[in-house]
C-alpha positions as a LaTeX table, in Angstrom:
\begin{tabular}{lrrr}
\hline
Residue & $x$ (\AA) & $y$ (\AA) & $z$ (\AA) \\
\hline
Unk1 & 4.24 & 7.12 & $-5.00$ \\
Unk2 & 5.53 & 4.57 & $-7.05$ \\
Unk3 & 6.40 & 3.31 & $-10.26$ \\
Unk4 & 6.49 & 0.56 & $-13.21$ \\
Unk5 & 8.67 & 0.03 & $-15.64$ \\
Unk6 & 5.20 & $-2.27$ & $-17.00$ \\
Unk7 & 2.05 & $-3.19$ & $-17.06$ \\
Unk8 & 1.63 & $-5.27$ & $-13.89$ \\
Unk9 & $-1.13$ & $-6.58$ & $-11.61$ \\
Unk10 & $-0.12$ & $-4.45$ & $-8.27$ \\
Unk11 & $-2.06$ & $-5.12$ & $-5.16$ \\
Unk12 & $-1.26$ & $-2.24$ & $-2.83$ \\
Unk13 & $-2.59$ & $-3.12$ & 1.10 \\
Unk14 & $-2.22$ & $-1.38$ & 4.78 \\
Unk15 & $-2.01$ & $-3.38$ & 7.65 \\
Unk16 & $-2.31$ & $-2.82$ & 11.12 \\
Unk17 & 0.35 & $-3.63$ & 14.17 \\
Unk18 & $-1.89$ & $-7.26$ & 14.59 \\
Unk19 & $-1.59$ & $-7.95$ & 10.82 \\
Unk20 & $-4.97$ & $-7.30$ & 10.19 \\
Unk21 & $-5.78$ & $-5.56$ & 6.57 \\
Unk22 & $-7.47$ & $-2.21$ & 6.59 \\
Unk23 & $-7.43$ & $-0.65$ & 3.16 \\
Unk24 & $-6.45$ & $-2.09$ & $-0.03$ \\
Unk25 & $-5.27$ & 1.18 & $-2.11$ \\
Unk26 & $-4.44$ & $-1.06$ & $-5.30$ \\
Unk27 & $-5.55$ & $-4.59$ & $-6.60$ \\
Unk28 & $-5.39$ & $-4.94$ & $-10.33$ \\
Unk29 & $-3.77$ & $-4.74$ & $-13.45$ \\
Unk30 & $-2.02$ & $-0.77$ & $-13.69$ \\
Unk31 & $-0.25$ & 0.75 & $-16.51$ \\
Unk32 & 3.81 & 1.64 & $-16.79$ \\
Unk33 & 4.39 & 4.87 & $-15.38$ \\
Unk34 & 4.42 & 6.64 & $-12.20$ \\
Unk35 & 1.76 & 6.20 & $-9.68$ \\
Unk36 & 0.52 & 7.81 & $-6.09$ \\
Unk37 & $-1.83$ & 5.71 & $-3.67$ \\
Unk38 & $-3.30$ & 7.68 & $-0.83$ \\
Unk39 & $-4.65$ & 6.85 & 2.49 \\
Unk40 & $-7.11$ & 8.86 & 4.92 \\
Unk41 & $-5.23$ & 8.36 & 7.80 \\
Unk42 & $-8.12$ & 10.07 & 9.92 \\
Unk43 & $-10.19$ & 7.01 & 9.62 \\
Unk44 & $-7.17$ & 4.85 & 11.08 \\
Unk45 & $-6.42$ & 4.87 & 15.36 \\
Unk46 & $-3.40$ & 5.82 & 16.20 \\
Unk47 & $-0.74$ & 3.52 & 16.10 \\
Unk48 & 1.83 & 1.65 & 13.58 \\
Unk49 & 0.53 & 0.26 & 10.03 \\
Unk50 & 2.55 & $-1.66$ & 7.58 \\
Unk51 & 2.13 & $-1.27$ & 3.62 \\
Unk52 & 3.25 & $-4.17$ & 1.47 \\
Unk53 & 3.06 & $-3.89$ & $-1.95$ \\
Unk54 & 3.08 & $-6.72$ & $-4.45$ \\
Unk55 & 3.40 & $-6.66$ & $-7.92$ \\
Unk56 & 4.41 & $-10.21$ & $-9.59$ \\
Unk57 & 7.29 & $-11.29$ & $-7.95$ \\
Unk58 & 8.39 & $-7.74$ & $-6.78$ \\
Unk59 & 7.15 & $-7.62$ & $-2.65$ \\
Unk60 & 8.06 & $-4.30$ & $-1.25$ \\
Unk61 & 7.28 & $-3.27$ & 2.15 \\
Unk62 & 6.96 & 0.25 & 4.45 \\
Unk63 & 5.88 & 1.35 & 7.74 \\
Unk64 & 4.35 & 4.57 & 9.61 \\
Unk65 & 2.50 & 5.67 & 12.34 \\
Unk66 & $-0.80$ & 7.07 & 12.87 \\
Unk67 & $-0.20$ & 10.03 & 15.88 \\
Unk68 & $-2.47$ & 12.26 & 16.63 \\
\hline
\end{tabular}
């Protein structure tokens, strides 16, 4: 989940442990309010992924792991 104060243009995009993208779960402009992305992690091999999320000059940034 997250959530704007204001309109922005939020791009939204998992990574894998090389760096390579594998899903973009937002790219575009998104109203104020709260918001929830969500991933189908079944699709994804195990292992570590990194989300970054960008929204103007906000850059935010999360990990997890893929375990099965």
């Amino acid at each position: 989940p997250y959530e704007l104060p204001e309109a922005a243009v939020v791009r939204l995009v998992v990574y894998d442990a090389l760096g390579r993208q594998v899903a973009v779960l937002a790219d575009g402009e998104t109203p104020p309010g709260r918001h929830e992305a969500s991933l189908d992690a079944a699709r994804l091999a195990p292992g570590v992924y990194h989300v970054r999320m960008t929204t103007g000059a906000f850059v935010g940034a999360a990990r997890f792991t893929v375990a099965r």
